[in-house]
C-alpha positions as a Markdown table, in Angstrom:
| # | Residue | x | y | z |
|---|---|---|---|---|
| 1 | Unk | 46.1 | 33.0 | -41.5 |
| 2 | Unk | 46.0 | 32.2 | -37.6 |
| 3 | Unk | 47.0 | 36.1 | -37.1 |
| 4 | Unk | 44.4 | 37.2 | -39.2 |
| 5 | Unk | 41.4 | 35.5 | -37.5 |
| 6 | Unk | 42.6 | 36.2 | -33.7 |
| 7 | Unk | 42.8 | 40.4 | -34.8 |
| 8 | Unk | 39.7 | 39.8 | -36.2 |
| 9 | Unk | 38.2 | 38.2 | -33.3 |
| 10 | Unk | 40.1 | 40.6 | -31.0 |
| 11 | Unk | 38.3 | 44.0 | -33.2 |
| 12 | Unk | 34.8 | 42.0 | -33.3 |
| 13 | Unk | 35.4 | 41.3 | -29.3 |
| 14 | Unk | 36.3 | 44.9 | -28.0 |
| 15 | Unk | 33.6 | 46.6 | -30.5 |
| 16 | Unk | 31.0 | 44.9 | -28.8 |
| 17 | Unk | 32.3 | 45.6 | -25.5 |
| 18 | Unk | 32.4 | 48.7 | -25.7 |
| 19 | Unk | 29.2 | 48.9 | -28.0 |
| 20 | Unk | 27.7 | 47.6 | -25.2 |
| 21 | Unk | 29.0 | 49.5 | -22.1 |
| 22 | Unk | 27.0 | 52.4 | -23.5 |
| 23 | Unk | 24.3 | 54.3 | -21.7 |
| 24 | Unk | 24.7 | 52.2 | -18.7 |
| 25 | Unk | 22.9 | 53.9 | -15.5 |
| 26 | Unk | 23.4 | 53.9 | -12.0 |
| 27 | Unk | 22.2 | 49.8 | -11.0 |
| 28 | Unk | 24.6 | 47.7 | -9.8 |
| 29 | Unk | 24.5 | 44.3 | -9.3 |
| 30 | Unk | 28.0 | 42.2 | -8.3 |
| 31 | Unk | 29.6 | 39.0 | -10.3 |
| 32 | Unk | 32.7 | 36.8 | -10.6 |
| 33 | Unk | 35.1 | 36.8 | -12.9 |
| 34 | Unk | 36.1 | 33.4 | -13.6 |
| 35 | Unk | 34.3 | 29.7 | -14.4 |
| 36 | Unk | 34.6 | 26.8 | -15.5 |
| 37 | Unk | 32.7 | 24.2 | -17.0 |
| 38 | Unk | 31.8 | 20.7 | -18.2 |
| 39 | Unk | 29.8 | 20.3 | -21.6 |
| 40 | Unk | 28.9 | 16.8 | -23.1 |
| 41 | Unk | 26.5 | 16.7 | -26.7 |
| 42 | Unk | 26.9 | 14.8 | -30.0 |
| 43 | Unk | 28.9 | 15.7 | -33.4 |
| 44 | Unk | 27.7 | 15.4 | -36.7 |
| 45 | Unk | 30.2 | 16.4 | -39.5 |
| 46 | Unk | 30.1 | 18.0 | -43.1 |
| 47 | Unk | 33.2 | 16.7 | -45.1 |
| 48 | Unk | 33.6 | 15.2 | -48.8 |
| 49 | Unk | 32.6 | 11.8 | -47.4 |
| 50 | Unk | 28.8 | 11.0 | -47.8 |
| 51 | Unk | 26.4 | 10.0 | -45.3 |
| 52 | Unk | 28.1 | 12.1 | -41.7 |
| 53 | Unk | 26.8 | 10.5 | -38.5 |
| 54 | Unk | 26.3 | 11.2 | -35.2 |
| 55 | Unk | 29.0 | 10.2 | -32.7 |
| 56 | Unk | 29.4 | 12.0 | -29.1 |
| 57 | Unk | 31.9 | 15.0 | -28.0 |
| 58 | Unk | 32.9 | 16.9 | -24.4 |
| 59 | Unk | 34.1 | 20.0 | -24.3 |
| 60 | Unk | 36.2 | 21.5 | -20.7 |
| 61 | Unk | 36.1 | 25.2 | -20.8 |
| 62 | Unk | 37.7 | 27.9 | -18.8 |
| 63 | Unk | 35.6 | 31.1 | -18.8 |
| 64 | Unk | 36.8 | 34.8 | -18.1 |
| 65 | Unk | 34.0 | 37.2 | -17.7 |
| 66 | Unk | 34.9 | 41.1 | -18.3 |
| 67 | Unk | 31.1 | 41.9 | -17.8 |
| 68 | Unk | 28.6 | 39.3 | -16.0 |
| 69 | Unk | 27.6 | 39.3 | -20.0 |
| 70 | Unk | 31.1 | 39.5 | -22.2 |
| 71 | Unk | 33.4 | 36.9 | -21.7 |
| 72 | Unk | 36.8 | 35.2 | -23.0 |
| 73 | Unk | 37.3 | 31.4 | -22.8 |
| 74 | Unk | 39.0 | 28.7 | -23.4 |
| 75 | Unk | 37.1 | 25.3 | -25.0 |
| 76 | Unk | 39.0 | 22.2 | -25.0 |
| 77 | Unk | 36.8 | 19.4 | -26.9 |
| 78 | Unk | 37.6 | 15.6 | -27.6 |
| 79 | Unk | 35.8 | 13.2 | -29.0 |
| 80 | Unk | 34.3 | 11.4 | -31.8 |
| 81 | Unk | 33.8 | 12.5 | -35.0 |
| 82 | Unk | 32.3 | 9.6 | -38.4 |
| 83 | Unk | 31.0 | 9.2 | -41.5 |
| 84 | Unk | 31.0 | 7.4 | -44.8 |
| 85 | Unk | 30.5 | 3.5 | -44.9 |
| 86 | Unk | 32.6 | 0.7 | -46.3 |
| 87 | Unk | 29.8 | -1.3 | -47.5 |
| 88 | Unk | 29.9 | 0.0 | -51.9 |
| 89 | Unk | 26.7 | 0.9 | -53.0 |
| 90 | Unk | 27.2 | 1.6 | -56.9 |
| 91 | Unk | 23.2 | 1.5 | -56.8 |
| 92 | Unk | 24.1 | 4.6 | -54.5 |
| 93 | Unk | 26.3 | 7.1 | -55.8 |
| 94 | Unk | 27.5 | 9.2 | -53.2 |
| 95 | Unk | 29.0 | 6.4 | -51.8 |
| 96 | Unk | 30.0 | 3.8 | -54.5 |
| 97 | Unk | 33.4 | 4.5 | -53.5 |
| 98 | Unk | 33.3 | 2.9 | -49.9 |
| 99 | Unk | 34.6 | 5.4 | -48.4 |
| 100 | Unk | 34.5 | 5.5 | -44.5 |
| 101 | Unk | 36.2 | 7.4 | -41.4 |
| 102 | Unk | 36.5 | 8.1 | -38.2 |
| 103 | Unk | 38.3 | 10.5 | -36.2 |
| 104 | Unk | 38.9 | 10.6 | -32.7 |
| 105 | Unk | 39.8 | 14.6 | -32.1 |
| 106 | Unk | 41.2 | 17.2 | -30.0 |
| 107 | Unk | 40.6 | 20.7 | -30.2 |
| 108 | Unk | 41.7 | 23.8 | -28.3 |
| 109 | Unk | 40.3 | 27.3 | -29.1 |
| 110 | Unk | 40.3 | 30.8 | -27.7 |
| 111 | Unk | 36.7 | 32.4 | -28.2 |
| 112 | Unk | 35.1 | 35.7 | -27.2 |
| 113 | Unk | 31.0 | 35.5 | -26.6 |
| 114 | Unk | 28.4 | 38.6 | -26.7 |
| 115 | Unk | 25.0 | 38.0 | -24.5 |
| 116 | Unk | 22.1 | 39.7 | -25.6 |
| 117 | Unk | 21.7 | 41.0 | -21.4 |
| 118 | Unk | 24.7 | 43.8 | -22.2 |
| 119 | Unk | 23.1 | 45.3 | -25.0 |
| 120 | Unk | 19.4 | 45.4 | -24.4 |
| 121 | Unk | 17.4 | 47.1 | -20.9 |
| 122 | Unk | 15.5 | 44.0 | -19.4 |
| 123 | Unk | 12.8 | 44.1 | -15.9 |
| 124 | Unk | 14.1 | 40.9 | -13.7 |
| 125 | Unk | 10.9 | 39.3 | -14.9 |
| 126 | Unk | 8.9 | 38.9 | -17.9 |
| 127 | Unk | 10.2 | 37.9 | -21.9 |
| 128 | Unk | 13.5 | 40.0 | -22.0 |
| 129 | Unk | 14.6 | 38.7 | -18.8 |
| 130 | Unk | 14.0 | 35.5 | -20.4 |
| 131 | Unk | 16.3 | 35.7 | -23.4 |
| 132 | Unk | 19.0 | 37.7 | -21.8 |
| 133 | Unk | 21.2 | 35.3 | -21.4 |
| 134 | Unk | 21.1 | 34.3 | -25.6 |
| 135 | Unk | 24.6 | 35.0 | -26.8 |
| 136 | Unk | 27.1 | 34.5 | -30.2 |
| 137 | Unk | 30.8 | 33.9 | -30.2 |
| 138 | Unk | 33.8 | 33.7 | -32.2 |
| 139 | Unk | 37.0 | 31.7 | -31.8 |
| 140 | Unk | 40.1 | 29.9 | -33.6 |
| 141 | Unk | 42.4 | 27.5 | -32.2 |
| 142 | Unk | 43.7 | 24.2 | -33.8 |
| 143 | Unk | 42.1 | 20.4 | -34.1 |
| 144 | Unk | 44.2 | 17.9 | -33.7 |
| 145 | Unk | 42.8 | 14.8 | -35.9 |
| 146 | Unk | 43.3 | 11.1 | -35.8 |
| 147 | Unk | 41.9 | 9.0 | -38.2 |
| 148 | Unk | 40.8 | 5.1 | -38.0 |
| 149 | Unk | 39.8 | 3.1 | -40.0 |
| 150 | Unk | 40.0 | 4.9 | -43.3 |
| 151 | Unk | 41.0 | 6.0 | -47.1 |
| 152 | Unk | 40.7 | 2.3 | -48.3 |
| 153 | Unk | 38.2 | 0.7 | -50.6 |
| 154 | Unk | 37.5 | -2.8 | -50.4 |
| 155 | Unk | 38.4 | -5.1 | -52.9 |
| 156 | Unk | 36.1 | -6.3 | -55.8 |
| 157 | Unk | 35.7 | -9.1 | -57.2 |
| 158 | Unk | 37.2 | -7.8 | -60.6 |
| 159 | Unk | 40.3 | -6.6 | -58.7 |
| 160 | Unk | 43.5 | -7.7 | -57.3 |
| 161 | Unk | 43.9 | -5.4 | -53.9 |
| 162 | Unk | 42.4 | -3.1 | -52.5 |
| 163 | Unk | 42.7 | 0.5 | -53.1 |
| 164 | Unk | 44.0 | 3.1 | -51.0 |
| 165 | Unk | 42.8 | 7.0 | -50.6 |
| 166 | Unk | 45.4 | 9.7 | -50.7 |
| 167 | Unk | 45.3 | 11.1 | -47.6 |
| 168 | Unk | 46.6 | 11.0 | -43.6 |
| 169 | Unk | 45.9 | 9.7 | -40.5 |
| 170 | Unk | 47.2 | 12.7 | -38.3 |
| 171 | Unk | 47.0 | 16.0 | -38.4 |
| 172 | Unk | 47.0 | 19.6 | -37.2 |
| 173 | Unk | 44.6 | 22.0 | -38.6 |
| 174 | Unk | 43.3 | 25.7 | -37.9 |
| 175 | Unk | 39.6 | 25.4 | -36.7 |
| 176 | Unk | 37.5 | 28.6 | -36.4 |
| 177 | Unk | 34.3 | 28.1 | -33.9 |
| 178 | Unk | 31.2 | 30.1 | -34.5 |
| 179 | Unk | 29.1 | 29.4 | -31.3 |
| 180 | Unk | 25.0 | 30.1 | -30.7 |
| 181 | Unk | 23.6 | 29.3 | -27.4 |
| 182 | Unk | 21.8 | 30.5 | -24.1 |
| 183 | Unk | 22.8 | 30.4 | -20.5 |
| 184 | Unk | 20.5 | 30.3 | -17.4 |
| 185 | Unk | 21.6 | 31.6 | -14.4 |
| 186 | Unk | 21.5 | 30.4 | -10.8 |
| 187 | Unk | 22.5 | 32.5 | -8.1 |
| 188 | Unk | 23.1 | 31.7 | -4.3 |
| 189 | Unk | 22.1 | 33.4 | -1.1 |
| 190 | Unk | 23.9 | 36.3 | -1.8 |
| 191 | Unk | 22.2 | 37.2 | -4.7 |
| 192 | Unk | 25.2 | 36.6 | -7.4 |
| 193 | Unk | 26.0 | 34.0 | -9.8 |
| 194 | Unk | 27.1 | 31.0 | -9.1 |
| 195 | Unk | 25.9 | 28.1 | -11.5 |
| 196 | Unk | 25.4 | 28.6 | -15.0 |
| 197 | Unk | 23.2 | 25.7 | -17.4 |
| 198 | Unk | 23.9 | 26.6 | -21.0 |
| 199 | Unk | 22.7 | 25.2 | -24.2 |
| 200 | Unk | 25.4 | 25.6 | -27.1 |
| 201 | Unk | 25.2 | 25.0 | -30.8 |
| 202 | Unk | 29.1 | 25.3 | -32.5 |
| 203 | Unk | 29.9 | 25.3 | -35.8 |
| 204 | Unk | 33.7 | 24.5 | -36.9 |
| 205 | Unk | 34.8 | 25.9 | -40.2 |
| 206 | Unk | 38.8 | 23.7 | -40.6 |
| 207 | Unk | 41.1 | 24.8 | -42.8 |
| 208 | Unk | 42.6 | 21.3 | -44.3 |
| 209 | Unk | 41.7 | 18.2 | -45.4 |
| 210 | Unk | 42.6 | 16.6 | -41.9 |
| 211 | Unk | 38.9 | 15.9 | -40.6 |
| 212 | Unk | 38.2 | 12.9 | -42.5 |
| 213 | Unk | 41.4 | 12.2 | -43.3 |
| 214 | Unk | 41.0 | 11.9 | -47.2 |
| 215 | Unk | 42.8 | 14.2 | -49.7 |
| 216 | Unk | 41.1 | 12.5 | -53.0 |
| 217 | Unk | 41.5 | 14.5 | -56.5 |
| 218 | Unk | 38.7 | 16.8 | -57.1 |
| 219 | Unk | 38.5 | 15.8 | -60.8 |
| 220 | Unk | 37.3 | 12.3 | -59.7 |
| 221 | Unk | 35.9 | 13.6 | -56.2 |
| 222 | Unk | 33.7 | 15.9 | -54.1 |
| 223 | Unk | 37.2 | 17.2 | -52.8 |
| 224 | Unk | 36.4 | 21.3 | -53.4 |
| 225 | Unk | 35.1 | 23.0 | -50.3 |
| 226 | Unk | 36.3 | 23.7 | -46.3 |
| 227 | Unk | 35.4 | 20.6 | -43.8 |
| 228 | Unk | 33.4 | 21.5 | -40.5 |
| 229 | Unk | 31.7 | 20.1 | -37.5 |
| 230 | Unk | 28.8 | 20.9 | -35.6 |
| 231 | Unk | 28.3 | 20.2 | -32.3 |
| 232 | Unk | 25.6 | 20.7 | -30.1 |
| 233 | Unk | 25.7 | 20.3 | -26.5 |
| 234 | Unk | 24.3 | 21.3 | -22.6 |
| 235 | Unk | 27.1 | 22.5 | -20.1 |
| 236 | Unk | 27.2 | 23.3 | -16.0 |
| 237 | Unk | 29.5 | 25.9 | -15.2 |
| 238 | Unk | 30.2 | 27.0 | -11.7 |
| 239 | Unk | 31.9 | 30.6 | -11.4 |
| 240 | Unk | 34.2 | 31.5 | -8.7 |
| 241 | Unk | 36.8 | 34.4 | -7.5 |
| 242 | Unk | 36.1 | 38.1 | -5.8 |
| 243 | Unk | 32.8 | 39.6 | -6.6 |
| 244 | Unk | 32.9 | 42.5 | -8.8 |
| 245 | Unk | 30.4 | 45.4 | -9.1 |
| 246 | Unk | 28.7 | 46.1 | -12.6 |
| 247 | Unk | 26.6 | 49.1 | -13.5 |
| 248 | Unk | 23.7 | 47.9 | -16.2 |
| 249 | Unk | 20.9 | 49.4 | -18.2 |
């Protein structure tokens, strides 16, 4: 499965590279090649357990540029990520099972991003200069979960102990990222990138039952699709290495 997704990602990344090398004239403008970054945000998280909340999430990356606009990376991201609630509400079904978690995570994906600047002629002012820096991306990697807390029900009063989830605490699962975001540029006195402010909205499809730990029966449970995360948070990158000429529309 893990093969599939990074040739995938590696056809998507090289057809927009060189979909977007085309036509380029004679302007030339210089970059560097490599960054990195800090990213903080929060997590909110789709899983068979009702009622997700919000809990926060960092993210390190390590950025290669092969244009100032087309880039490889590296995203490590920890943090939090809940949902459910032990408190049984019967009057509420989604969660008259008391079911609760949270998971304190580590993830490491590859990823490949496309900015809207190398496919599109923009003037250094006015709307299109604006949105250049508006980009997609595509990743895989692993999460790494650990679970607290979780997978048992309170007793009730008509009871004699309390009942525990199928499930586990720790895990590895595949997690494939599917990023949407915009980066603003700030360049230094010699007129070439050296900061880089991002907003970034991820999306984490996982392929497992790891997230919120629970692995319930899907005859007595909502147990019958993928778990994801979202994240969404603002980074500061600072780029750094030889400059490097670049020819653009």
């Amino acid at each position: 499965m893990l093969s599939i997704i990074f040739n995938a990602l590696k056809k998507i990344f090289f057809f927009f590279l060189f979909f977007g090398s085309i036509d380029a004239s004679a302007q030339q403008f210089n970059f560097r090649r490599y960054s990195i970054g800090l990213s903080t945000g929060v997590t909110h998280a789709y899983t068979d357990v009702p009622e997700m909340k919000i809990a926060p999430g960092i993210v390190i990356s390590a950025d290669y540029f092969v244009t100032p606009f087309v880039a490889t990376y590296v995203d490590l991201q920890f943090g939090n990520i809940k949902g459910g609630s032990k408190i049984v509400d019967f009057a509420h079904l989604p969660n008259r099972h008391g079911r609760e978690f949270t998971n304190t995570y580590l993830s490491a994906t590859l990823n490949a991003r496309l900015a809207l600047a190398q496919l599109i002629y923009y003037e250094d002012r006015g709307f299109t200069n604006a949105i250049r820096g508006f980009y997609l991306g595509l990743g895989a990697g692993f999460i790494q979960n650990n679970i607290k807390n979780v997978r048992i029900q309170p007793r009730q009063v008509w009871q004699t102990q309390d009942y525990v989830f199928p499930g586990v605490d720790n895990s590895l699962n595949i997690t494939v990222p599917l990023n949407v975001g915009i980066n603003f540029e700030f360049k230094d006195s010699w007129n070439e990138t050296r900061y880089i402010l991002g907003v970034n909205y991820q999306s984490n499809l996982t392929f497992g039952e790891g997230l919120d730990g629970y692995n319930d029966p899907p005859a007595i449970f909502e147990n019958n699709g993928f778990d994801m995360y979202n994240i969404g948070t603002i980074s500061l990158k600072y780029c750094f290495g030889p400059s490097h000429g670049f020819y653009r529309p």
